[in-house]
PDB file of N, CA, C and O in Angstrom, chain B, residues numbered from 101:
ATOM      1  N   UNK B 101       0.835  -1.188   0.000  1.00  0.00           N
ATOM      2  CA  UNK B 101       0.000   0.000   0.000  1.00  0.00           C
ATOM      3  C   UNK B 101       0.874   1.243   0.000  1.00  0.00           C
ATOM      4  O   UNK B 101       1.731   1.362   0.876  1.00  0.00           O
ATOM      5  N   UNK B 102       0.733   2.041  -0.796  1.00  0.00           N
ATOM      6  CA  UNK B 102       1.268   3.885  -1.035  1.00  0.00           C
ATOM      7  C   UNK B 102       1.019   4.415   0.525  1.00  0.00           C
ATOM      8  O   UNK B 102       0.581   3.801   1.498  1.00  0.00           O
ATOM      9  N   UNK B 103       1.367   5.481   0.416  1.00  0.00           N
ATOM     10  CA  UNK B 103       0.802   6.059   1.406  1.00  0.00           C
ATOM     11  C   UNK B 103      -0.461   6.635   1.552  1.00  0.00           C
ATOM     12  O   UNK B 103      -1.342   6.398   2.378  1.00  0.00           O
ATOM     13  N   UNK B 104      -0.401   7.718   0.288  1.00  0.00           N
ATOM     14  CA  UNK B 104      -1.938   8.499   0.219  1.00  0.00           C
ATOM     15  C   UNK B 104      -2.825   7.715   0.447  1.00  0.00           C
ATOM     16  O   UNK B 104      -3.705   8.141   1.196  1.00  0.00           O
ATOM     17  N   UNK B 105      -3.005   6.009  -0.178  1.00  0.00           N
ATOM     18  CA  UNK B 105      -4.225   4.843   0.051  1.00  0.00           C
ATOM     19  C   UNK B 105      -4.308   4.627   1.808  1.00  0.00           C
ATOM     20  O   UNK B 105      -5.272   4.825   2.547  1.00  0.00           O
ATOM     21  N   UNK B 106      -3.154   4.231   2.091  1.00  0.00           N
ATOM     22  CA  UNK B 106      -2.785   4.163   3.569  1.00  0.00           C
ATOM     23  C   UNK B 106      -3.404   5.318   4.681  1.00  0.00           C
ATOM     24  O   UNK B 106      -3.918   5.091   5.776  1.00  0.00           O
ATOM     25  N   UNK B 107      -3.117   6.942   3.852  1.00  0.00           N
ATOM     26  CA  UNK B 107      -3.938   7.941   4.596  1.00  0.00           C
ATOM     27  C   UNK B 107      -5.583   7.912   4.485  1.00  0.00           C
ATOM     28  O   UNK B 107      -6.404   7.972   5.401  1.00  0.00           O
ATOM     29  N   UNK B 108      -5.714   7.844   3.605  1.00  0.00           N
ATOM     30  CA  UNK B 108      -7.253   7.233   2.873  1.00  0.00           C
ATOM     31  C   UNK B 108      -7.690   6.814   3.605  1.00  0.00           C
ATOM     32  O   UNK B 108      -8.197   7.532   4.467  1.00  0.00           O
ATOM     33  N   UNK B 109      -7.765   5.301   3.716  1.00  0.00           N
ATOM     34  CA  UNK B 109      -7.779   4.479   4.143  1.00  0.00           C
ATOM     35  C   UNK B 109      -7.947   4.772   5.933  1.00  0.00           C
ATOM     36  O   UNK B 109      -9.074   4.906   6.408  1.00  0.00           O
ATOM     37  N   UNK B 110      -7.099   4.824   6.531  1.00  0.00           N
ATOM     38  CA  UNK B 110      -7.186   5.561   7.980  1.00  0.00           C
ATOM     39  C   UNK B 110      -8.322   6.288   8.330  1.00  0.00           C
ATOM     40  O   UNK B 110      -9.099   6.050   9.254  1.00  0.00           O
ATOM     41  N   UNK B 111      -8.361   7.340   7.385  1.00  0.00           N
ATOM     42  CA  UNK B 111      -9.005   8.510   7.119  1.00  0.00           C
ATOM     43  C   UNK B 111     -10.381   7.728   6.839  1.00  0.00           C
ATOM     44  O   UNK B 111     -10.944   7.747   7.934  1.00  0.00           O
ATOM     45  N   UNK B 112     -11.127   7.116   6.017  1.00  0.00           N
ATOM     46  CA  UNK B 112     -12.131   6.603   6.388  1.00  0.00           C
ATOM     47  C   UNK B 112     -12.499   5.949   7.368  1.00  0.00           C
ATOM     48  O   UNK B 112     -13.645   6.057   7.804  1.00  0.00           O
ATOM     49  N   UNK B 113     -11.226   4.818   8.122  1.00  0.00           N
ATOM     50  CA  UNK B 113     -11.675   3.971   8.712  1.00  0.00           C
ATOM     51  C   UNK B 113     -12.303   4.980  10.243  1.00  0.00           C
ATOM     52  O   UNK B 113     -13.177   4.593  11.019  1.00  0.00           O
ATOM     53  N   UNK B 114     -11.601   6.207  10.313  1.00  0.00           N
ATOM     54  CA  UNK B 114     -12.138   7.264  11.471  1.00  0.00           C
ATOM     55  C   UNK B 114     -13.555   7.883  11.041  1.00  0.00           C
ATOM     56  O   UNK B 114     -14.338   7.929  11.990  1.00  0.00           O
ATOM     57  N   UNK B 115     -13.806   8.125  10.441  1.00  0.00           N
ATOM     58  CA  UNK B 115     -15.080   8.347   9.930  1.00  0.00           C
ATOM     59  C   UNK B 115     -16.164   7.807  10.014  1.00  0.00           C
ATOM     60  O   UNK B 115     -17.276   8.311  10.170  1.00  0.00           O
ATOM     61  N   UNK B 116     -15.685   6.175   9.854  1.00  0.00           N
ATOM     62  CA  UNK B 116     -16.866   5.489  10.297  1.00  0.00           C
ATOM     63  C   UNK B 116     -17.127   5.055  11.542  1.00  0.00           C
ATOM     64  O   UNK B 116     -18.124   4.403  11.852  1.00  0.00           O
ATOM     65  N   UNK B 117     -16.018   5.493  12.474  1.00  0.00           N
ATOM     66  CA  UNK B 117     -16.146   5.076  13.213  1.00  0.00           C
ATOM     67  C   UNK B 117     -16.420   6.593  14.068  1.00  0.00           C
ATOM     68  O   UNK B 117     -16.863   6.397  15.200  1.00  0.00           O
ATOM     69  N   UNK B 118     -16.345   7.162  13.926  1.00  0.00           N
ATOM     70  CA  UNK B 118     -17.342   8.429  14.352  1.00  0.00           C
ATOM     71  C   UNK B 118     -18.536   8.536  14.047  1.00  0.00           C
ATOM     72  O   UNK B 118     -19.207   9.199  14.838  1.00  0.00           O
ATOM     73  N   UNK B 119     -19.110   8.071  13.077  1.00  0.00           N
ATOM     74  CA  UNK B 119     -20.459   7.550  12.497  1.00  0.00           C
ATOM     75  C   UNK B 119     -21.271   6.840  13.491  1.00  0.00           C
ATOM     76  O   UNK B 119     -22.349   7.215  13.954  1.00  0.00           O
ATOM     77  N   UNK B 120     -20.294   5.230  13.897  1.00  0.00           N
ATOM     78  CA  UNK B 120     -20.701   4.628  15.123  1.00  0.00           C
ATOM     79  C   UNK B 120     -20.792   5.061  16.330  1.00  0.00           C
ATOM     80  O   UNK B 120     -21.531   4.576  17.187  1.00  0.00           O
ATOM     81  N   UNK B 121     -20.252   5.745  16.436  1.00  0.00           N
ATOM     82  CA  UNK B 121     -20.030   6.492  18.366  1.00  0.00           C
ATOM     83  C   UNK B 121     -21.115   7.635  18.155  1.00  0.00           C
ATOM     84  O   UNK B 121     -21.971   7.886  19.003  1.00  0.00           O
ATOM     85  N   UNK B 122     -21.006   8.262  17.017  1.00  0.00           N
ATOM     86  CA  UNK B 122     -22.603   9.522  16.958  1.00  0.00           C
ATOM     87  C   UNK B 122     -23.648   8.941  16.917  1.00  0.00           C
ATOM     88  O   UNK B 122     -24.675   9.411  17.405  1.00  0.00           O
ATOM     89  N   UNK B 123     -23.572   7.594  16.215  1.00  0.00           N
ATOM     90  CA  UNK B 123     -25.291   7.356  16.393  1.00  0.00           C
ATOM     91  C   UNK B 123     -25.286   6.508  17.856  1.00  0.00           C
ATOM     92  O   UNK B 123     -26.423   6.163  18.178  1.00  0.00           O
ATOM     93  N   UNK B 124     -24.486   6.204  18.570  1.00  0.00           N
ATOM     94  CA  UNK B 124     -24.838   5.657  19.833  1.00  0.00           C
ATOM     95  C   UNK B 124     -24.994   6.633  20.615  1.00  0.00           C
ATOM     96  O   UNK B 124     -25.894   6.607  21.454  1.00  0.00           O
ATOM     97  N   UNK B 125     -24.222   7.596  20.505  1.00  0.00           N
ATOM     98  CA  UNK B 125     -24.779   8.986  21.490  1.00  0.00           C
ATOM     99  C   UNK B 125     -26.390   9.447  21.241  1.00  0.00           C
ATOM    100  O   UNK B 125     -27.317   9.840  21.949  1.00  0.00           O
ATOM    101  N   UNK B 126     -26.210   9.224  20.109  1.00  0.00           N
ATOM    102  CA  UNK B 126     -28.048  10.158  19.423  1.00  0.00           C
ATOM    103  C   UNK B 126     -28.716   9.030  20.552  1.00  0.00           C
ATOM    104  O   UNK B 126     -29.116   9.315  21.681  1.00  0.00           O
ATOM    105  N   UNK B 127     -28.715   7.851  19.995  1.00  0.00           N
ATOM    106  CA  UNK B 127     -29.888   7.160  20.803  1.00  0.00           C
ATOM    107  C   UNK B 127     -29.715   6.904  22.242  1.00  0.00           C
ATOM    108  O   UNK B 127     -30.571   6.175  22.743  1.00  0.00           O
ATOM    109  N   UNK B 128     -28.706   7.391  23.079  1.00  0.00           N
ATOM    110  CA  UNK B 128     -27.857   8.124  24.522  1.00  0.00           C
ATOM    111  C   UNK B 128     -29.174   8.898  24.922  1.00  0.00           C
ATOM    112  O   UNK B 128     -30.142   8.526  25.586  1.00  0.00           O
ATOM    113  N   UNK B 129     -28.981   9.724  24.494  1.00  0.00           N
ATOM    114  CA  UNK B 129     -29.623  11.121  24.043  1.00  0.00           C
ATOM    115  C   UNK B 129     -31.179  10.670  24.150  1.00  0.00           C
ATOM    116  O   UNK B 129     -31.856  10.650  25.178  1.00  0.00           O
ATOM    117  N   UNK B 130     -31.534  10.354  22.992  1.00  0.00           N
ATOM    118  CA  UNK B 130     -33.043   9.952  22.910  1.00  0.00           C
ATOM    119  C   UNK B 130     -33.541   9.462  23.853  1.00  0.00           C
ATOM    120  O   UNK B 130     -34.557   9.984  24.313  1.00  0.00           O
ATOM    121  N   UNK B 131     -32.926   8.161  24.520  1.00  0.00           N
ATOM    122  CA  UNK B 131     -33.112   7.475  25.605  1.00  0.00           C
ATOM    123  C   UNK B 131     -33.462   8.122  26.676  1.00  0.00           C
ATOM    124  O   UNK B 131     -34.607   8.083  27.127  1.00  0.00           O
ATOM    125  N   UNK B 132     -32.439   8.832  27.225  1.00  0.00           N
ATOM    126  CA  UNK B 132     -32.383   9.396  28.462  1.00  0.00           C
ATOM    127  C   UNK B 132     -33.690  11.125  27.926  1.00  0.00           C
ATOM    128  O   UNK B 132     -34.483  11.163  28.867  1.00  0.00           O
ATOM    129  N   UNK B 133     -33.894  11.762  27.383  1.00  0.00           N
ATOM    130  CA  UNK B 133     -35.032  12.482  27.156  1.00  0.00           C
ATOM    131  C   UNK B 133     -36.284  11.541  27.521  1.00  0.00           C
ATOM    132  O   UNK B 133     -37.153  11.711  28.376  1.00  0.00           O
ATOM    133  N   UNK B 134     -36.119  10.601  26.697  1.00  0.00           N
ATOM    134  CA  UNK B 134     -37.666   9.976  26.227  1.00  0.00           C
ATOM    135  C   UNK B 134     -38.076   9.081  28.306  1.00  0.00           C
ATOM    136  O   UNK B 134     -39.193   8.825  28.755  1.00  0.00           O
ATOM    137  N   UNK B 135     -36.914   8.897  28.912  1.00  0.00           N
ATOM    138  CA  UNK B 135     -37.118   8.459  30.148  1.00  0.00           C
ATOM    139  C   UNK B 135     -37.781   9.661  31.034  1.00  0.00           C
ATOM    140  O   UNK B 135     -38.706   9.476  31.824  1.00  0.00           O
ATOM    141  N   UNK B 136     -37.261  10.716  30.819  1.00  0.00           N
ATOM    142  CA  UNK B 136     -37.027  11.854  31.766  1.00  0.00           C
ATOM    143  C   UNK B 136     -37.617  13.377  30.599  1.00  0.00           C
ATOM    144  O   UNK B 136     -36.853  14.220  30.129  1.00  0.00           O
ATOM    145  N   UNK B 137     -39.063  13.324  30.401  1.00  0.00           N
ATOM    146  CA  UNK B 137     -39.795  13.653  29.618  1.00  0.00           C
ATOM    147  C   UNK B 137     -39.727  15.347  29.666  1.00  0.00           C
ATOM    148  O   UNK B 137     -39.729  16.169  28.750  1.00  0.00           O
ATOM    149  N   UNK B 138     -39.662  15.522  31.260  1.00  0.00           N
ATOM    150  CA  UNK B 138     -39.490  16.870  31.792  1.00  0.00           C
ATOM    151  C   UNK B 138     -38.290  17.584  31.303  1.00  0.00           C
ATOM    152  O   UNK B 138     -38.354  18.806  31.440  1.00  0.00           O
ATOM    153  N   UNK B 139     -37.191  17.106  30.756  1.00  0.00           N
ATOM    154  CA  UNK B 139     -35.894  17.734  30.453  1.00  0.00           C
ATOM    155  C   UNK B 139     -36.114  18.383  29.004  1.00  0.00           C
ATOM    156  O   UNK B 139     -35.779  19.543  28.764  1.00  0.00           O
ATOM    157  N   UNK B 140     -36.805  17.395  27.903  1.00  0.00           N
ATOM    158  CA  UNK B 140     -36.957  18.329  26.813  1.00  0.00           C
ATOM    159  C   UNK B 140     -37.570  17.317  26.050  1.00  0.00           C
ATOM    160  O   UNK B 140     -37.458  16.212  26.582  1.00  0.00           O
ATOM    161  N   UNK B 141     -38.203  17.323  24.941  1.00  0.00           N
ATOM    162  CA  UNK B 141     -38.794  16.505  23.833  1.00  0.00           C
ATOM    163  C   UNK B 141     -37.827  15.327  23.363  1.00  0.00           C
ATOM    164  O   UNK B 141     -36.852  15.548  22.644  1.00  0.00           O
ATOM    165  N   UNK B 142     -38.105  14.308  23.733  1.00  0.00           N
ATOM    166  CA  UNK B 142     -36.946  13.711  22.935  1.00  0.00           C
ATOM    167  C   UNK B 142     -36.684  13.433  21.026  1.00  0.00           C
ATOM    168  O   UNK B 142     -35.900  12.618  20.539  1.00  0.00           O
ATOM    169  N   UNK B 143     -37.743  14.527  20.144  1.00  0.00           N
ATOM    170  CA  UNK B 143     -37.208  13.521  19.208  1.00  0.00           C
ATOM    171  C   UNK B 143     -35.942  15.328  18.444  1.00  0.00           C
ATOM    172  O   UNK B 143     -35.044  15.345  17.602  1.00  0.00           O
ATOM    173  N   UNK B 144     -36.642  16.631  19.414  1.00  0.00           N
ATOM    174  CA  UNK B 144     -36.176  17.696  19.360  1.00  0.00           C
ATOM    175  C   UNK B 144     -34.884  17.689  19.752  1.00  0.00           C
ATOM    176  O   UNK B 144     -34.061  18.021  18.900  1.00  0.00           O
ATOM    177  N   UNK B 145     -34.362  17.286  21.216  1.00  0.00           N
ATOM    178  CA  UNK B 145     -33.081  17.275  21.515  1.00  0.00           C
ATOM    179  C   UNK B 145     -31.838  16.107  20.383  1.00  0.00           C
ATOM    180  O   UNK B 145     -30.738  16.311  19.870  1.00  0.00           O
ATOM    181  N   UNK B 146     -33.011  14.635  20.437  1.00  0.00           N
ATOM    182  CA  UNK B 146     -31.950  14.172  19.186  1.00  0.00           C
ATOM    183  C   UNK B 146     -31.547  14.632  17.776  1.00  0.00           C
ATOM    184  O   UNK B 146     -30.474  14.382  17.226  1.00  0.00           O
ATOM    185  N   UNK B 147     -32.712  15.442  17.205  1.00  0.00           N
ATOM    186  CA  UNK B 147     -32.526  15.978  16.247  1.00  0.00           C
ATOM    187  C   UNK B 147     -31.919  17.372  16.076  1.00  0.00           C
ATOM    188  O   UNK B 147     -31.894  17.862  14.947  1.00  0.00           O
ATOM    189  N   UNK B 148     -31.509  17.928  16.948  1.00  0.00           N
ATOM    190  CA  UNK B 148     -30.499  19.168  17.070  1.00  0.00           C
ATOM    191  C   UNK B 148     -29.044  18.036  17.581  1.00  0.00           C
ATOM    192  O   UNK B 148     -27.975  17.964  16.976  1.00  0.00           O
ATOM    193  N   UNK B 149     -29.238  17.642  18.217  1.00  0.00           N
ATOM    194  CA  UNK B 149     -27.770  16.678  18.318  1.00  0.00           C
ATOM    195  C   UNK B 149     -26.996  16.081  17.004  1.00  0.00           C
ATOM    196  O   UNK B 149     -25.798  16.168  16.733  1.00  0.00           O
ATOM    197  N   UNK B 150     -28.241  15.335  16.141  1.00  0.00           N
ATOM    198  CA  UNK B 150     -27.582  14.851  15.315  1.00  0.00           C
ATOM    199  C   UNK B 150     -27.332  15.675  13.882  1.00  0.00           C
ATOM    200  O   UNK B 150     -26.874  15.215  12.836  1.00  0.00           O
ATOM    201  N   UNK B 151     -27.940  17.533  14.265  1.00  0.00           N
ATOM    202  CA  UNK B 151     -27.575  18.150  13.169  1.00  0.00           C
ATOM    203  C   UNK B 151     -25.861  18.656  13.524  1.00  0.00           C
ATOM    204  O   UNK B 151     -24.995  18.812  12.662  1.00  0.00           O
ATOM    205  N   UNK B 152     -25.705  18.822  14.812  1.00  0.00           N
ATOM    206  CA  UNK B 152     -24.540  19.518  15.370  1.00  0.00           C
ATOM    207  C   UNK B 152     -23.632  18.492  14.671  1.00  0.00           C
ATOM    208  O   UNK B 152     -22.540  18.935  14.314  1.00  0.00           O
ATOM    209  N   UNK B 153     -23.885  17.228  14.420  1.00  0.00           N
ATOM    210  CA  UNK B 153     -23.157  15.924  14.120  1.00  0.00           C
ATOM    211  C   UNK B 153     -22.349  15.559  12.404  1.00  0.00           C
ATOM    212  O   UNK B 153     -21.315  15.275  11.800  1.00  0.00           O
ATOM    213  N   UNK B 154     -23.706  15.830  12.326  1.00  0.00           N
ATOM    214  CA  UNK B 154     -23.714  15.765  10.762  1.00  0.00           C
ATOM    215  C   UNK B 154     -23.011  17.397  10.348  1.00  0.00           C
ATOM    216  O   UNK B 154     -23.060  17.676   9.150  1.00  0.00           O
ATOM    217  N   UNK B 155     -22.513  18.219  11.089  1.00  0.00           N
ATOM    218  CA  UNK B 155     -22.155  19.393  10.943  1.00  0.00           C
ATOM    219  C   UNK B 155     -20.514  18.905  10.526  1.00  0.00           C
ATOM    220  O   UNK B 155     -19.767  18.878   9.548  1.00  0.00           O
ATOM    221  N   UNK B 156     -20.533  18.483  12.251  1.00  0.00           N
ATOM    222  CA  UNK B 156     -18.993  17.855  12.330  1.00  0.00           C
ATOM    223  C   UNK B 156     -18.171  17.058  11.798  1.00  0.00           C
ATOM    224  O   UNK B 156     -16.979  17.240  11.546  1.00  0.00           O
ATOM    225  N   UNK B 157     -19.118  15.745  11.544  1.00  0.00           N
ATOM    226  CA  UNK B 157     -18.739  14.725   9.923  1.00  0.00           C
ATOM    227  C   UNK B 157     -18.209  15.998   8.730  1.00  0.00           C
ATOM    228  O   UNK B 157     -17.089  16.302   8.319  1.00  0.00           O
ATOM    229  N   UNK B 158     -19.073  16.336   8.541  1.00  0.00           N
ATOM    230  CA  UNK B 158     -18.994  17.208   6.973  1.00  0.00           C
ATOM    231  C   UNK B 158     -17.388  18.009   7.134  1.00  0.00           C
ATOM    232  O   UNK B 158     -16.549  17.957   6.234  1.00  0.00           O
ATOM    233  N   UNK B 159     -17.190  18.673   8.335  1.00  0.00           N
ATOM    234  CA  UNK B 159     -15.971  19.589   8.384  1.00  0.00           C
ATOM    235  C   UNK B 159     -14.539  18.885   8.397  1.00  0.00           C
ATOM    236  O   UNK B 159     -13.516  19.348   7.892  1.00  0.00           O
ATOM    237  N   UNK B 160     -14.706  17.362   9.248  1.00  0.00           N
ATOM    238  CA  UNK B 160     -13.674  16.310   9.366  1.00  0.00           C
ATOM    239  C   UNK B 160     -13.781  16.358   8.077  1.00  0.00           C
ATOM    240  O   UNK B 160     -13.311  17.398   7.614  1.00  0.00           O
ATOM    241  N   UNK B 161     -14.365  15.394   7.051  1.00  0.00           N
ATOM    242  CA  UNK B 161     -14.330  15.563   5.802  1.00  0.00           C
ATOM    243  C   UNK B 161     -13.599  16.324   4.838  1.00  0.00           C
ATOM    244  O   UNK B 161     -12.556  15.879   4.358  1.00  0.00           O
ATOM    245  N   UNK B 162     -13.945  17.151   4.601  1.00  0.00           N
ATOM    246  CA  UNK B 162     -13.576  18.884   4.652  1.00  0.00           C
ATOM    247  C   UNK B 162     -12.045  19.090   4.471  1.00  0.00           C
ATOM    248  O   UNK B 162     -11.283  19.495   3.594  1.00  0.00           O
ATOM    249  N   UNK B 163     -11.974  18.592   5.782  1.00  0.00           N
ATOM    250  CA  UNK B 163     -10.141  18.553   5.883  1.00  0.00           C
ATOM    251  C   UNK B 163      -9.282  17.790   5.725  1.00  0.00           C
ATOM    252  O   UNK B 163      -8.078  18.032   5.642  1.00  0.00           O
ATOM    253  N   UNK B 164      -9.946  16.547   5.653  1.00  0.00           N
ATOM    254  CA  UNK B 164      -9.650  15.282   5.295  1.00  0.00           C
ATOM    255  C   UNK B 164      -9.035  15.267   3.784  1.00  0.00           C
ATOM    256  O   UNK B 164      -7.895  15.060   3.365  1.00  0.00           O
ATOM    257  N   UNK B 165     -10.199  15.556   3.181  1.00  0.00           N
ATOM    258  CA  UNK B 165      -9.728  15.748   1.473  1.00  0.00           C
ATOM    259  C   UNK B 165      -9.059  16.781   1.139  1.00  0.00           C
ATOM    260  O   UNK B 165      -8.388  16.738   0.107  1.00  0.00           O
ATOM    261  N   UNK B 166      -9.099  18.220   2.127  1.00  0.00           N
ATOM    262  CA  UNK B 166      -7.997  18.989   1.232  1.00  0.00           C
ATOM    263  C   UNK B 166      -7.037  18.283   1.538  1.00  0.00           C
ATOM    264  O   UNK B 166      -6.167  18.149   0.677  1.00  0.00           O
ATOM    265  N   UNK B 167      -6.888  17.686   2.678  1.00  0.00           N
ATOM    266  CA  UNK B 167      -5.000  17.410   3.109  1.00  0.00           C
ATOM    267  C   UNK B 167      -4.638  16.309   2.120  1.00  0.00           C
ATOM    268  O   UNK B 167      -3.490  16.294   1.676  1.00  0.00           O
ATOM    269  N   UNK B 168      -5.646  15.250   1.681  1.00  0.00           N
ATOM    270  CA  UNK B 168      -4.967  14.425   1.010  1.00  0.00           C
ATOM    271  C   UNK B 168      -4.752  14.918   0.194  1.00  0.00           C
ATOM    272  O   UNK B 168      -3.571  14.596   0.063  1.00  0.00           O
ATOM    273  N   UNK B 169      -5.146  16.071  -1.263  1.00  0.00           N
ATOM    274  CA  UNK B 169      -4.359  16.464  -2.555  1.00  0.00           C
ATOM    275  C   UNK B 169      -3.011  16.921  -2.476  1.00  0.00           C
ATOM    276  O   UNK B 169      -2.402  17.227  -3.502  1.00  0.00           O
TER     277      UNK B 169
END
């Protein structure tokens, strides 16, 4: 393997695995709202969570690909 494939490569394998750990937080999240009803709506708090998320994917990204050119 090159390197750039090798950075690639890395470089996705973190991605998805931030993928996995955000959607276990979202449903963290959901859970503990949907128990404890009084704190906030649960499908409102997951869905501002998982926009902040999908914010953060996109910017990793972002930097990901300029650095590899």
């Amino acid at each position: 393997m090159s390197t750039p494939t090798l950075v690639l490569t890395l470089a996705l394998f973190v991605v998805l695995l931030l993928v996995l750990v955000s959607g276990l937080l979202l449903a963290g999240v959901a859970y503990v709202t949907h128990r404890h009803p009084r704190l906030e709506k649960p499908l409102g708090v997951a869905g501002s969570f998982a926009g902040v998320l999908i914010a953060a994917v996109a910017v990793l990204i972002a930097v990901v690909a300029l650095t590899a050119q």
